[in-house]
N, C-alpha and C positions, 0 to 999 in steps of 0.2 A: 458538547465539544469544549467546555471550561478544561477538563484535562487536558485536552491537545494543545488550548493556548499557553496553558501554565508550564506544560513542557516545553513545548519551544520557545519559549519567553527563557526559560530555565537554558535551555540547549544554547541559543543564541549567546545568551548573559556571557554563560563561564566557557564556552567552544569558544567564540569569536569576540571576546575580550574587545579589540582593537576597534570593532561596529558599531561607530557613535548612535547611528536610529535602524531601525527595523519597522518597516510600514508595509510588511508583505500578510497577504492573507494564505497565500498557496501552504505552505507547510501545513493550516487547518483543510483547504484541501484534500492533500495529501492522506490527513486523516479520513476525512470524507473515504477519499475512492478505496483506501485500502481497507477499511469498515463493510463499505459493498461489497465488494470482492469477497469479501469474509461471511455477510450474509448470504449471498448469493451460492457460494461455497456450500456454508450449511444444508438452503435448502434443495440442491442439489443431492449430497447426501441424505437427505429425509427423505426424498424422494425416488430415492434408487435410479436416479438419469443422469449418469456419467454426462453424458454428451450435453447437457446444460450448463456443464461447468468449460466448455472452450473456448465461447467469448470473453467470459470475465476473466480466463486465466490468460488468454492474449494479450486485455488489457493490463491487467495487472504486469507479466511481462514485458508492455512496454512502457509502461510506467518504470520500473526498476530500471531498462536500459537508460529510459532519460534519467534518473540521477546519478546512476552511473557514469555516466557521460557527461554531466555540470561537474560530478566529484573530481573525475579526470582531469576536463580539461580545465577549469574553472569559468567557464563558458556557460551562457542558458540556450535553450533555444527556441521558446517562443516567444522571448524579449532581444531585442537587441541591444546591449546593455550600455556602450557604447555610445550610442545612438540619443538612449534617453536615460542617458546619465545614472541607471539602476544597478546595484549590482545583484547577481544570483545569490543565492544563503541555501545552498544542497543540503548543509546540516538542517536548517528546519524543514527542509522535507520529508528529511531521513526519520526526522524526531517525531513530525505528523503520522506518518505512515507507522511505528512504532506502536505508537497509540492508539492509533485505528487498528491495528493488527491485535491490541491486546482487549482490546476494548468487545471487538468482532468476539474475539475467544471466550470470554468471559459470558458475554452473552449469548452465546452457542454451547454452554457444558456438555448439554444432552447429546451434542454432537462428536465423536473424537475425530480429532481434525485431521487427520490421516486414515477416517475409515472410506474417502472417496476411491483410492487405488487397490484398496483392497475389495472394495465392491465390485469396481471395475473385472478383477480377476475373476472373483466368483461368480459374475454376468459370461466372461469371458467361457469360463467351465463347464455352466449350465449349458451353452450354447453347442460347445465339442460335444458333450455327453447325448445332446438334443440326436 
């Protein structure tokens, strides 16, 4: 995860210029879960079980809503920022998850990362034809 920090160390730097310290870990996070997701992904596809990949795609979906939602509003919401004087940084999470996401893909070649909906179909076909 040395990539993930050197990216958002990099992202933070020159995105948000005016952010005298950064002491967040979450952006490496970020890489974390969307890494998971990514493996999990894979061996989903390897294993021809559509339906293994529906928890981690929830999660993953509501992972994206929450930085969608810090991008928006500049809000967090499992810190009250307010409160203990932190502020949110959505770009290193953007930039963690980035990483994680490319990182997941690199290490899954063998897999094309789009052959899970197209399995699903062919599951789908066998089934009518059944």
């Amino acid at each position: 995860m040395i990539a993930s920090a050197l990216v958002i160390s990099m992202s933070v730097w020159f995105g948000l210029s005016g952010l005298r310290v950064y002491r967040g870990l979450s952006g490496i996070d970020s890489a974390l879960v969307v890494l998971l997701f990514m493996e999990l992904w894979s061996e989903a596809c390897r294993s021809r079980q559509p339906k293994e990949i529906v928890i981690p795609a929830a999660c993953l979906t509501a992972f994206v809503c929450k930085v969608l939602f810090e991008l928006a509003t500049g809000d967090t919401i499992f810190v009250r920022s307010l409160e203990s004087g932190m502020v949110g940084v959505p770009l290193a999470h953007l930039a963690g998850a980035v990483v994680g996401f490319l990182v997941g893909l690199g290490a899954n070649l063998d897999v094309p990362v789009f052959s899970w909906p197209k399995m699903a179909m062919e599951r789908t076909r066998i089934q009518k034809a059944a």
